[in-house]
N, C-alpha and C positions, 0 to 999 in steps of 0.2 A: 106250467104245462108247456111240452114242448110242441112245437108246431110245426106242419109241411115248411114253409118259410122258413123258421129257424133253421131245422135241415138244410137250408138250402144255403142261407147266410153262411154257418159252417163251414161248407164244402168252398165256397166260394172264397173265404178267409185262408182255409189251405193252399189254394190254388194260389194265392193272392203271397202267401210266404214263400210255397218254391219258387214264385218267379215267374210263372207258364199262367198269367191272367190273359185273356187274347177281348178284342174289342174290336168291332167294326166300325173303322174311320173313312169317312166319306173326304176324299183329299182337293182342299178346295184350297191348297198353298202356291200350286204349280211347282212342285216337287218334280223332279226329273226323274222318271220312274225307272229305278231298275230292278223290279218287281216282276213285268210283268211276262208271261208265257208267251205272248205274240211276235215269235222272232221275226219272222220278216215284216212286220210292220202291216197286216193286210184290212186289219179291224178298222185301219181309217181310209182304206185304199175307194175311192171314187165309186167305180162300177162297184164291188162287194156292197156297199151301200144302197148306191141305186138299185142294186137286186131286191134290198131287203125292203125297200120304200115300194117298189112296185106290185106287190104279193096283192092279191084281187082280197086275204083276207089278214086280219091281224093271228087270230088263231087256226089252230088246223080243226078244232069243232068234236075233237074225242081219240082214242084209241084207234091204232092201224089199221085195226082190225072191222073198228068199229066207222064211225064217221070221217077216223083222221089220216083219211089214206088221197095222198093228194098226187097230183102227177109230177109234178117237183121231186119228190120222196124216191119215185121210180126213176127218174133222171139222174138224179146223184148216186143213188144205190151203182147202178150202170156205168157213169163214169168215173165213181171210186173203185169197181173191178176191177176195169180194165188199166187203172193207174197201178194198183197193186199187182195186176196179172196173180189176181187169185177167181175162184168160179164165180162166188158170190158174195154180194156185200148186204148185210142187214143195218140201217141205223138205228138209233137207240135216242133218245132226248138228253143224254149227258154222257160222256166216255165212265161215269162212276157206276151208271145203273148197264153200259155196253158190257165192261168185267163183271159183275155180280151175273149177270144173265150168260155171259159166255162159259163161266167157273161153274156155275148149277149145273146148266147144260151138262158141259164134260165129265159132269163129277159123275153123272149118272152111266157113263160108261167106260169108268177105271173103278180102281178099289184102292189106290193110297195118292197123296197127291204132296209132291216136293216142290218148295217154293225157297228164291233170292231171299236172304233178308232185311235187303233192298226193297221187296216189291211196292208196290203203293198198299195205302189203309184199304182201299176199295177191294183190292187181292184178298188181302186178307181176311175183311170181312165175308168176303164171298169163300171164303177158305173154311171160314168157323162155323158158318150158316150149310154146308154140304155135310157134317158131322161125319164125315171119314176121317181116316188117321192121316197125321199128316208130318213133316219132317220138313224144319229150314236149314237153310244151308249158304255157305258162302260161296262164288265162285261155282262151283261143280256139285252137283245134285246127287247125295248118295244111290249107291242102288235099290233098287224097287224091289229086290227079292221076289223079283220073277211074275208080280203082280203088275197086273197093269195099272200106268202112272201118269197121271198127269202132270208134269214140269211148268211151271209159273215162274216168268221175269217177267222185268222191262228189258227194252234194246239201250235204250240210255235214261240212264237211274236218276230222279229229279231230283235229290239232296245231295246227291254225291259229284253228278257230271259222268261216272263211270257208267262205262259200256258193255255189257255183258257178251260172252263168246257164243253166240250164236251158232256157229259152226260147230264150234264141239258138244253143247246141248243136243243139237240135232243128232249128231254122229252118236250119240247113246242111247240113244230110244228104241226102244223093242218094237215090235211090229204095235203092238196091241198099245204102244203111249199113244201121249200127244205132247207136243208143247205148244203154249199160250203162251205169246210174245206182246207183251203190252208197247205198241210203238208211238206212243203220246208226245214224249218227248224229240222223237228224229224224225218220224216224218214231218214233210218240209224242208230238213235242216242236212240230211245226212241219206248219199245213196243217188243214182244216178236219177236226175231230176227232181229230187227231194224225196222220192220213195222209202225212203228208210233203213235200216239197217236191215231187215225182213228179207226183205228185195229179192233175195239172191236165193231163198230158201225155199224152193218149187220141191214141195214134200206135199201129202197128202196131211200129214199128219201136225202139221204146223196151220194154228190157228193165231190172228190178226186181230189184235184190240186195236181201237187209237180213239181220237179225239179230235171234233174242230175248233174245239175252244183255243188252240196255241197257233201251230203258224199258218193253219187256216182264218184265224180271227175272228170265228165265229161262235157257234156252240153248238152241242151235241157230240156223240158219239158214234161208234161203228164197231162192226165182228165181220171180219171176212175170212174165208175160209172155201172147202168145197159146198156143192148145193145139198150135199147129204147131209150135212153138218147145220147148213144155213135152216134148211127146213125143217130140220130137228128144234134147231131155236125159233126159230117163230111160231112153230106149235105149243113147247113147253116153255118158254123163257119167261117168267113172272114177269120180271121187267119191262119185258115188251107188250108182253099181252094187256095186262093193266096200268099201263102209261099213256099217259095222251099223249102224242105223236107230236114232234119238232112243227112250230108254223109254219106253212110254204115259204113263208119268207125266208125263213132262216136258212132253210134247202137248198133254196135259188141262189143265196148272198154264198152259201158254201160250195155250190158250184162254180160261181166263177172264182170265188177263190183257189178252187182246186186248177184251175188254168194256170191263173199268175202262180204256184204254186211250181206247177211242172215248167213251166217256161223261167221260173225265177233263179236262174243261177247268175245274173247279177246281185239280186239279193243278197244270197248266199254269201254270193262275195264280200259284201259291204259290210254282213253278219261278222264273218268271219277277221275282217279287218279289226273291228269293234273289238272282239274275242280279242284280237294281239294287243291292241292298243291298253288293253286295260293288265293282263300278264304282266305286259313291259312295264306298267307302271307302279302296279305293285309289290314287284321287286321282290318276292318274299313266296315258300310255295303254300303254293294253293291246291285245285283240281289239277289233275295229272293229267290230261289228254286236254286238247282244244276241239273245247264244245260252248254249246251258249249261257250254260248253266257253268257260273265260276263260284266256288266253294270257299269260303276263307273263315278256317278253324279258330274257332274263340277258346272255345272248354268251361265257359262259364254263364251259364244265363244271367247274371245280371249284369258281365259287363258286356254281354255282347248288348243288350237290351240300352244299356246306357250310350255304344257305339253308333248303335240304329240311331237315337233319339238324337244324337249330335250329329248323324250325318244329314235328320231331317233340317237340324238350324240350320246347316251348310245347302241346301235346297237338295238333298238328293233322297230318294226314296229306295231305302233297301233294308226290310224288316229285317230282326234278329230270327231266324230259325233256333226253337228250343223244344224240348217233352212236352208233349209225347210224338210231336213230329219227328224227332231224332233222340239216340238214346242219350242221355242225364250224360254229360262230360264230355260230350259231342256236339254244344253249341256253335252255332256257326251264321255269318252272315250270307245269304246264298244271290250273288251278283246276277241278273239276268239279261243276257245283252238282245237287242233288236237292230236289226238293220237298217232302221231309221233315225237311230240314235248319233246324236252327230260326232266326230271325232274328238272335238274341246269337250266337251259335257263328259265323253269318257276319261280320256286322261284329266278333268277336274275332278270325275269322282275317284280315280284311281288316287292321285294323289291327297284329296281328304280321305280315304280310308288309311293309307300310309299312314298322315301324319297322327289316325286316330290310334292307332295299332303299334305307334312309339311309345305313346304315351304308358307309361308303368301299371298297371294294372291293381 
């Protein structure tokens, strides 16, 4: 007789043949991570810390709505507007449940919705869960046939490094669109004062995802937008209504990150150096713009998987990206640099991946 288990063995055997088995490794080698999202290095920055140590509680105690509504929460909301120079900012407990609740929202006031085929899994789950029609696309968003449209990117795509034109997304929108700009990946990183690629986009109609989990260093998410929009979502948005609300702490430790954040264009800089140093040394292309997210095309999950696993013997930490994170023929190793990363450690990883990537395949 077969059993739930056996089912699951199965499935699990398949997974285990293409290649795409994922395991959570707790990294206790001192691997020099170039994994991780936190470009400017803030997750270990002193004060960000000290925020989070000083929170009068560990949890926020329930829903925003409900018990978990702290004055922290109102503090950041406030001086994430005004970084964005949008009206309002709603946070979220993770930038994955910020898109699903931004995407519901909107959906309910369009009728087709075109998305990057770029965008993040979170998009799209929130894409498949609105049950309107919907259409991917490369580069440029077909038209809406006259229907009002919701347009779904990122500003800077996290498997690729590439940058979407924001400019001209904007410039095609009917009265009655919107576009939702997932800016995860650039703010912090890109735009005057780390604002993002968004920045420049003073539309009504243009709505603001991100995330503190990256060069904020922290966690959680965000939807900024106007306050007609905002209070639209905190009325309907599942996400937010039935989530327990970020700890104060986490709030706190993300505001002053948002400081070091706007003030960090040395960061930037040190980022940015990182980003040449590691081009220069791989000598071979890769991602096409300098960003902090460097791409270097494999085409084969097992040997990128084999490349990872030899660059962990050589201390360096930089998983293989494979399906269904990227499509089947599209593996790829994805570099991600921080500004705290020191200069020797880059050019040592840039040169063990060289000499891994000679090797005959």
């Amino acid at each position: 007789m077969t059993t739930f288990r056996d089912a699951a063995r199965r499935a699990n055997d398949a997974i285990a043949e293409a290649g795409r088995t994922r395991s959570v490794d707790v990294r206790a080698d001192g691997a020099i991570d170039f994994a991780s999202n936190d470009y400017l290095g803030l997750a270990r920055d002193p004060a960000v810390r000290a925020a989070f140590a000083a929170a009068r509680t560990a949890g926020s105690g329930g829903s925003r709505l409900l018990s978990g509504a702290h004055a922290e929460h109102d503090a950041l909301e406030r001086d994430l507007a005004l970084f964005l120079g949008r009206e309002r900012v709603r946070i979220f407990s993770s930038g994955y449940l910020a898109v699903l609740g931004a995407i519901q929202v909107a959906a309910g006031l369009v009728r087709t919705i075109r998305s990057d085929r770029e965008s993040h899994a979170c998009a799209i789950d929130a894409i498949r869960l609105t049950h309107l029609p919907y259409a991917i696309y490369d580069g440029a968003p077909p038209p809406a046939n006259g229907e009002p449209a919701l347009v779904v990117t990122e500003s800077l795509f996290s498997m690729s490094g590439r940058s979407a034109d924001l400019p001209a997304l904007l410039a095609a929108l009917g009265p009655e669109d919107a576009l939702l700009v997932d800016e995860a990946h650039a703010l912090g990183v890109f735009g005057a004062n780390g604002r993002g690629l968004a920045a420049t986009l003073t539309d009504d109609r243009v709505i603001v995802v991100g995330t503190l989990s990256k060069s904020f260093g922290c966690l959680g998410g965000f939807v900024a937008g106007t306050s007609d929009f905002i209070d639209l979502l905190t009325s309907t948005a599942r996400t937010f209504i039935f989530d327990t609300s970020l700890p104060p702490g986490v709030a706190a430790g993300a505001r002053v990150a948002l400081e070091r954040v706007a003030g960090g264009d040395g960061l930037r800089a040190r980022l940015f150096e990182n980003v040449a140093t590691l081009l220069h040394g791989l000598d071979r292309p890769v991602t096409a713009q300098l960003a902090p997210i460097v791409t270097i095309p494999i085409g084969d999950a097992a040997r990128a998987h084999t490349i990872a696993a030899a660059l962990r013997a050589r201390g360096f930490f930089a998983p293989a990206i494979r399906p269904p994170t990227v499509p089947a023929g599209s593996e790829r190793l994805r570099a991600s640099l921080r500004a705290d990363h020191r200069p020797d450690d880059v050019a040592a990883f840039a040169r063990a991946v060289a000499t891994l990537l000679a090797v005959p395949a």
